[in-house]
N, C-alpha and C positions, 0 to 999 in steps of 0.2 A: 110908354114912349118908345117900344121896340118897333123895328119893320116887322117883326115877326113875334107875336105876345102868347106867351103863353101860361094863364091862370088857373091856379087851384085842379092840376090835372096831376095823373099818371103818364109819364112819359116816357117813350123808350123813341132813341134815336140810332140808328145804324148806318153809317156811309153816309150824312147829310154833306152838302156844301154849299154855303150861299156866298155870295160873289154879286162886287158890285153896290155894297147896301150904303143907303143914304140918311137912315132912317138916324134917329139916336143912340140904339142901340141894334146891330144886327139881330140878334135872339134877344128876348126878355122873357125870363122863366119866372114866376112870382107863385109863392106858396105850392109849389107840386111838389112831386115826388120823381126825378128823374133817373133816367140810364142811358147814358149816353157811349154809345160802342165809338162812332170815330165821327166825328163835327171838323168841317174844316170851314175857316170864315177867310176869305179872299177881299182884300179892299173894301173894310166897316170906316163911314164916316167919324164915327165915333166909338163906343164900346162894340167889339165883337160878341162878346159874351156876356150878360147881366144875369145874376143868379139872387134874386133877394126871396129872404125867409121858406126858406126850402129844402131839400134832400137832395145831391148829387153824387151820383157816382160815375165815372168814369176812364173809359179807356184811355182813350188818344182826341185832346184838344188841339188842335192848330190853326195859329194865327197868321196873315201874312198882310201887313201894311193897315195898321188900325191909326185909325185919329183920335185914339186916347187909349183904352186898356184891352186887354187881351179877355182876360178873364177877368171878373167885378164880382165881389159877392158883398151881399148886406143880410146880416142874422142868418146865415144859413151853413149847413153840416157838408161837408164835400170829403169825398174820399175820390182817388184820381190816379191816373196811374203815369201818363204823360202827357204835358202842355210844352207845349211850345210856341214860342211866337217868334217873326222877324218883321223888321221895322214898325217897333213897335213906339207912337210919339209918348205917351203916359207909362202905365204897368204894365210890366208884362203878366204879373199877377198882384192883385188890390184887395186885401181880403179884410171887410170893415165890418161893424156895428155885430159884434158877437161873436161873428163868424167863427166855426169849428174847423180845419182844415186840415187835412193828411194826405200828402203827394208824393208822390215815388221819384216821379223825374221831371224837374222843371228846366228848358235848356232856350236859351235866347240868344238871335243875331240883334246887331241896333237897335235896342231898347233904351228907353229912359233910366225908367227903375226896371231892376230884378222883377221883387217880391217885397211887399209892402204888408205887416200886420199894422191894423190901425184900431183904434176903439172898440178896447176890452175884444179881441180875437185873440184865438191861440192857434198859432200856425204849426205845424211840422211840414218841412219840407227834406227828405230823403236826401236827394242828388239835388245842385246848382249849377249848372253849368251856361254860363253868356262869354261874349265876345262884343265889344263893341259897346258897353253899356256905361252908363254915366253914373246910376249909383247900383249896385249889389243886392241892397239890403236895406231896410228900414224898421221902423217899429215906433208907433209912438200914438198920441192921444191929441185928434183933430177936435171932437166934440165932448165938452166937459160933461156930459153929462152920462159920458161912457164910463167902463173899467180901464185897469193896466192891459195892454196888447203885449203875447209875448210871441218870438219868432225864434222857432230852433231849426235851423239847418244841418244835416248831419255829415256831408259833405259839399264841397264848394271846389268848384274849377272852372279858373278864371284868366283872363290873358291879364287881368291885373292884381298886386297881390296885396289883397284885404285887408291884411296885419297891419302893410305901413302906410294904408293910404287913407289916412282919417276921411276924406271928404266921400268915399262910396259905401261908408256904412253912418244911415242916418239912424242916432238914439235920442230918445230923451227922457230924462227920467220922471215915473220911477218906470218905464218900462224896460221890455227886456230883448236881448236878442244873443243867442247860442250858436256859436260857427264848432265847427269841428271837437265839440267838448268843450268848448273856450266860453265863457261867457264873454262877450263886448263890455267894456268899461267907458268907452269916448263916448260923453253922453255930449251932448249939441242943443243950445235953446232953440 
């Protein structure tokens, strides 16, 4: 469903930029093996990036004006080094259905969500850094027929402060989510 699909390959990207996409999702990687040096997506109707059941590694992701997620992953392993999105309407990063994830620096202007673990994923995300965003943080269990999703962020910097504002870190239990060494306790139906 991407403008740009790409199945069951070996992939290496360096300097791409696609601009302009209408498609459902700007890129669609499905079951590859990728490396991505630097992707930039400029105005995706919808997801900029789609990664399901696959290998990612990458440099530098950015995002600028997406009509739902920055980055999407379904069953799939991602090691990363920085993503970035601004105006972002959905995630800035949706990491669902398995998902393995380890990110060094994720940082957002106007985003919805942060960083979303959802169904049975284990996130690690390094550095947090948004401005402008409506929730942080999430973690929880969309389809039942997943696992527990957990999300550990190892630091967070925020123009709002996460401790006291119950409504931008979404939990629910029994999942999990780690800010600063802190487990989150405010779980939310």
């Amino acid at each position: 469903s991407g403008a740009f699909n790409i199945i069951n390959a070996k992939v290496i990207m360096n300097n791409v930029e696609i601009i302009d996409n209408s498609g459902e999702d700007a890129i669609n990687i499905v079951g590859s093996k990728s490396n991505i040096d630097q992707l930039v997506v400029n105005n995706s109707f919808k997801d900029a990036v789609d990664i399901d059941f696959g290998e990612l590694s990458f440099n530098k992701i950015i995002c600028k004006t997406s009509g739902n997620d920055c980055l999407d992953t379904s069953g799939a392993f991602v090691s990363g080094g920085y993503l970035f999105g601004e105006n972002i309407k959905d995630k800035l990063g949706s990491f669902g259905e398995n998902s393995n994830i380890k990110i060094k620096e994720v940082s957002g202007k106007k985003v919805n969500f942060g960083v979303v673990s959802k169904d049975g994923s284990k996130s690690l995300i390094e550095n947090l850094t948004l401005k402008n965003s409506k929730i942080l943080a999430a973690s929880y269990k969309k389809k039942h027929f997943f696992g527990n999703s957990n999300l550990k962020i190892s630091k967070i910097n925020s123009d709002e402060n996460y401790q006291n504002a119950k409504d931008k870190i979404l939990l629910s239990k029994p999942n999990s989510i780690i800010i600063n060494n802190i487990e989150f306790k405010n779980f939310i139906k």
